[in-house]
N, C-alpha and C positions, 0 to 999 in steps of 0.2 A: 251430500245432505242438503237438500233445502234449507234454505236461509232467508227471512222474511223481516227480522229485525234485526241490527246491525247497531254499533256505538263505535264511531272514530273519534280523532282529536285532528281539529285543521288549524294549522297556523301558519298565518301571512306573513309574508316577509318583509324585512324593517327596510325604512326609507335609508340610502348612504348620507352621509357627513358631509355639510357641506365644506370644500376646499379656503382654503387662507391661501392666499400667491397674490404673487406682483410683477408688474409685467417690467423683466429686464429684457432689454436691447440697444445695440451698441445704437447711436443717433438719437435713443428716444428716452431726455432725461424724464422725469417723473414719473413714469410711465403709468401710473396708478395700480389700483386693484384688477385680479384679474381670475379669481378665483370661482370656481363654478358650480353650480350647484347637483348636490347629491340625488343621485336618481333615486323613482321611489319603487317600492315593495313589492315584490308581484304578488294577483291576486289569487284566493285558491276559491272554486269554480264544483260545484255540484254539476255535472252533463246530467240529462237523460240519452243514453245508446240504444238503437231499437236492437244492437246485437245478446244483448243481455235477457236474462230472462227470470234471474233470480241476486241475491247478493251477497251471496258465496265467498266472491270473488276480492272483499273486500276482507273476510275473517282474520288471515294471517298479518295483515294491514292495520297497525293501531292508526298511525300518526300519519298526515299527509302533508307536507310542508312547499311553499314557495320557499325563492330565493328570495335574497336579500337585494336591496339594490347596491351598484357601489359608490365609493366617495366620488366628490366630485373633484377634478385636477385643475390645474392651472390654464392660463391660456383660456380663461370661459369654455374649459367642456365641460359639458354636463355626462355625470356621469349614468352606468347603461342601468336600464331599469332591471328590475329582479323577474325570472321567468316565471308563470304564472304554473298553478299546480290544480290537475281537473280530475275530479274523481269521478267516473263513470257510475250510472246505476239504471235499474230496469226504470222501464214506465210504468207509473202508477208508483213512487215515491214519493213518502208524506218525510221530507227533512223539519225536523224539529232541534230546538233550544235545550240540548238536557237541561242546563241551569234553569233557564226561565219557564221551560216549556212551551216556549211561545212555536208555533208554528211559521218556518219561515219559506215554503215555499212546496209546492205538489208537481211533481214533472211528471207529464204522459206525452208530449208531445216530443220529437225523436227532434235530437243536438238542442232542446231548451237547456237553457245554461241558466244558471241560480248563485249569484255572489254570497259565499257564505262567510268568506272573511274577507277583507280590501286589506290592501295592502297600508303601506305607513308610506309617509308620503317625505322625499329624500331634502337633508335639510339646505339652506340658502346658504351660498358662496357668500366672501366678503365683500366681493362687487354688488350685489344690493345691497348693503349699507353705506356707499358710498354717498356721502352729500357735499356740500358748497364748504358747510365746516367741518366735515369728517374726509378729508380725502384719501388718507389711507386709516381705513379700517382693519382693525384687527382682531374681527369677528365672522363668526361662522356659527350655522345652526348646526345641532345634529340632528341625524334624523327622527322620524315619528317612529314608534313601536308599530308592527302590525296586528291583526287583532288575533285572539287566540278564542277557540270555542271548542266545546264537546257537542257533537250530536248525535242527535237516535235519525235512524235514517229504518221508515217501518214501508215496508211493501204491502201493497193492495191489488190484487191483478185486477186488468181490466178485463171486460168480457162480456157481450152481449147478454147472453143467458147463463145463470151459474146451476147445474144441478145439486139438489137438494135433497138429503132422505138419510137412514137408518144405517148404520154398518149391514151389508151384504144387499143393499136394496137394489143393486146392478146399475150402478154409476158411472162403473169406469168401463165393463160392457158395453153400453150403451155410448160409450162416448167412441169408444175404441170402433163399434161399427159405424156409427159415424163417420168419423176426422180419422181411424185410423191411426189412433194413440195407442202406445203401446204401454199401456197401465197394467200394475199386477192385479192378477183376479184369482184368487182363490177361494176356497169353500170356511173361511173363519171369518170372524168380525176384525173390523179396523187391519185390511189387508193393504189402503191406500194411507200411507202415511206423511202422503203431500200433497197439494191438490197438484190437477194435470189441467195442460191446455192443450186444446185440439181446435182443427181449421174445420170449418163444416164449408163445404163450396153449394151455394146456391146457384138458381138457375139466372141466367143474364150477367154472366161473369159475378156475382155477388159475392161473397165470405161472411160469415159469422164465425165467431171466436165462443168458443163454450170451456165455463171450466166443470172442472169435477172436485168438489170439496169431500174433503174426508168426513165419514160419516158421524153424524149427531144422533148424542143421546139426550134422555134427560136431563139437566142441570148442566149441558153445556154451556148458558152463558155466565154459570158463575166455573167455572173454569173444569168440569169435570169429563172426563175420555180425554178427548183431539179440539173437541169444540170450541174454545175458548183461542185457541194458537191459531184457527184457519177461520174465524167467522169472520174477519176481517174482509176478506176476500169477495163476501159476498156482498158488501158497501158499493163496490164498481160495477155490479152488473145490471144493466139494464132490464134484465127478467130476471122471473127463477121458475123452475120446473121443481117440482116438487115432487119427486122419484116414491114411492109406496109400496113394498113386495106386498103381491096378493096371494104368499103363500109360507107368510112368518113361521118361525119356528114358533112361536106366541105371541099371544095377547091379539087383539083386534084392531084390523086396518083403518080403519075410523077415529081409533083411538091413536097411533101412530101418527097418522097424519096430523092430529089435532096437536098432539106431543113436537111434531116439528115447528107447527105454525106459532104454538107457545114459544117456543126457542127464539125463534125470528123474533118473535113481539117483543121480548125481555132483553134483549139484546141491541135490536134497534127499531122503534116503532113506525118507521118510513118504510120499510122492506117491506110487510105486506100491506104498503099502497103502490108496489109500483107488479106491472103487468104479472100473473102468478097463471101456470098451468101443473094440474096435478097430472101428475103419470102414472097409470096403474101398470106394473111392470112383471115380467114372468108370464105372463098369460099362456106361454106355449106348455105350461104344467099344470094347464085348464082348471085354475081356479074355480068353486062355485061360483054360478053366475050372482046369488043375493050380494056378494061380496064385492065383484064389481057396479053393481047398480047403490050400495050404501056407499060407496067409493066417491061415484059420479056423484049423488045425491048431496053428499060433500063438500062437492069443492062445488057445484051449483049456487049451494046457499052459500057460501063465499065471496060468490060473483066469481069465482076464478075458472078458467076452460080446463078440460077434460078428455085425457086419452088414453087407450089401454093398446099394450106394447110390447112386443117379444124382441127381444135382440136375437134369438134364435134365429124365429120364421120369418123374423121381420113387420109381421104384422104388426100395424100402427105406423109405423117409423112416416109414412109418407105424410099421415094429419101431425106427428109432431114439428117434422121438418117446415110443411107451410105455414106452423104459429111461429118457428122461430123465425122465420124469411121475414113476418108480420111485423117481429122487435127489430130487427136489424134494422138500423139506418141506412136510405137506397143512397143519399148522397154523402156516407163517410167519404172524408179526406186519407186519402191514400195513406200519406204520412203520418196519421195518427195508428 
């Protein structure tokens, strides 16, 4: 199952104690303090993995804990510090405060590391309290506590263009002849019940990343169908195609479209300002032609471009592929 939001417990581990000792040796009368201090806490480490792809992996996983560090021993050694504890998670990870809420940190970028708890820091031997009038001391710190937190750890995929459209509006078709995803497609509504990511390879070595979000209805951004669990998703994409069957079982494709762009708007009103292409889809079940021209007409007065599309015959596929070539960035960094 897809897993997109996730709640652990991390806790750092405590500084060690610091040592009380005094240095005997035969020859060396006084020998003073010689007690060393307590190592400290290891820390526990949010990674971004680019091998991950979802946060599944973390379900069975409440709690994720460092070590402790240990005391510190005589003879000034200090003692070893506590091993640090890294939880793995996809790119495109919003770690948040469950108490405070506060946002503490967005990994996309592959091995960013994110301190989400430090460690407690191990306490002082009796040899630093040594002074002119204290020469044997018979003190030691303990160590510092390390910190303890709950977080919500919520996933956002990244993705150059995300499709957009209706239960059945041929999304995951579309992507599948694409990228070559192997999404389920069936003849009922909400057959995709997680979104999919697929590689589209452009020309001159290029790639684009497309997702496929599970289909919206109305009143998904107040939580109703799917909508409300995957609109998240489309935050990170640099476009959105805006998918249209021109051959509904009801209602008018004018209307649909308008029904999506509402969604988007109520939900986040930056989404349709950033690049939008409507897709008229099905076309190989020769829609009347009025149907695609109010279609076009459409997304015209929008500002947003326009193309009509058979995953069938293929027709269109090659003007949708040069807009998305359009969004992609020529100089992404490999590693992201």
């Amino acid at each position: 199952m897809f897993r997109d939001l996730v709640r652990i417990r991390v806790q750092a581990g405590d500084g060690g104690r610091g040592c009380i000792a005094f240095r005997r040796e035969k020859y060396v009368p006084l020998g003073g303090p010689s007690g060393g201090d307590g190592g400290d806490g290891g820390t526990v480490y949010v990674v971004c993995g680019r091998s991950y792809a979802q946060l599944g992996h973390l379900r069975e996983r409440q709690l994720f804990k460092a070590k402790n560090g240990s005391q510190g021993l005589g003879s000034n050694k200090h003692g070893k510090r506590g091993s640090d504890c890294e939880v793995f998670v996809a790119p495109g990870t919003v770690v948040r405060d469950l108490e405070t809420g506060e946002e503490l940190g967005d990994l996309w970028r592959h091995e960013e590391r994110l301190v989400v708890a430090a460690g407690g820091l191990g306490g002082r031997g009796n040899v630093r309290f040594k002074s002119s009038t204290n020469r044997a001391p018979r003190r030691a710190d303990p160590g510092r506590p390390g910190e303890r937190r709950e977080l919500e750890l919520e996933l956002k995929l990244i993705a150059d263009v995300g499709l957009v459209g209706r239960p059945n509006a041929g999304k995951t078709t579309l992507l599948g002849c694409l990228t070559g995803s192997k999404g389920k497609v069936a003849a009922y509504p909400f057959t995709t019940l997680e979104p999919n990511l697929g590689i589209l390879r452009l020309p001159g070595y290029r790639r684009s990343v497309l997702a496929d979000v599970p289909g919206l209805i109305e009143g998904a951004h107040r939580g109703e169908g799917l909508g409300l669990n995957f609109l998240r998703h489309i935050e990170r994409t640099g476009a959105l195609a805006v998918l249209v069957d021109t051959m509904p079982p009801e209602g008018d494709v004018v209307q649909h479209y308008e029904t999506l762009c509402s969604e988007l708007h109520h939900y986040n009103e930056a989404l349709l300002e950033r690049p939008r292409m409507v897709v008229a889809t099905k076309t190989d079940l020769s829609p009347p032609p009025e149907v695609i021209e109010a279609l076009r007409a459409a997304a015209e007065g929008d500002g947003a471009a326009f193309c009509a599309v058979s995953s069938v015959s293929g027709e269109g596929l090659d003007e949708f592929i040069d807009w998305v070539g359009e969004q992609t960035p020529a100089d992404r960094d490999e590693e992201s």
